[in-house]
Steps between C-alpha positions, in 0.01 A plus 500: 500500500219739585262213560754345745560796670132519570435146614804540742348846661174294523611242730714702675188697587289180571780389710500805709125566518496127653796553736324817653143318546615158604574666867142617492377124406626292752170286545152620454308636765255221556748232527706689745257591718285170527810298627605795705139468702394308765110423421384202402429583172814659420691118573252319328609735204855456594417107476327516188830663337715226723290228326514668111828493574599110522185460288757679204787358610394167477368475179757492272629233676146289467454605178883378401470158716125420348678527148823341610364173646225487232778483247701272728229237565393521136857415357517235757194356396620528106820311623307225696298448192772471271670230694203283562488506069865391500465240762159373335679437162587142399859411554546436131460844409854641671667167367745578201523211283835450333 
């Protein structure tokens, strides 16, 4: 019970200590201020994190489509394959002989 006790007053503090800082943490410093700015360089760094953006966003997606239509095309092909075998078969072999 002791060691429960302990664990319990542990996250309690962790979830305390994280509720007090998070306020402080809203976005770090360089972020905020390099969209907030009006130079050049500060929107071509506001760009750059535009761009990383939809470049993350995007990738599952690729990543799942590649995969998905490899998979699709290659059971296709296994299909196509199969039936060609069937249809290049003499008729003799299906026929059941009594």
């Amino acid at each position: 019970m002791h060691r429960l006790t302990r664990i319990l007053a542990t996250v309690f503090l962790a979830t305390l200590l994280i509720g007090l800082i998070s306020s402080a943490a809203s976005a770090c410093p360089t972020c905020q201020n390099a969209i907030a700015e009006n130079d050049p360089n500060s929107q071509s760094v506001a760009a750059g994190y535009f761009y990383s953006i939809l470049f993350m966003m995007s990738m599952p997606f690729l990543i799942l489509g590649t995969f998905g239509s490899a998979a699709y095309f290659s059971i296709r092909r296994a299909r196509e394959q199969q039936l060609g075998q069937h249809e290049s078969l003499p008729e003799d072999t299906f026929r059941v002989e009594d």
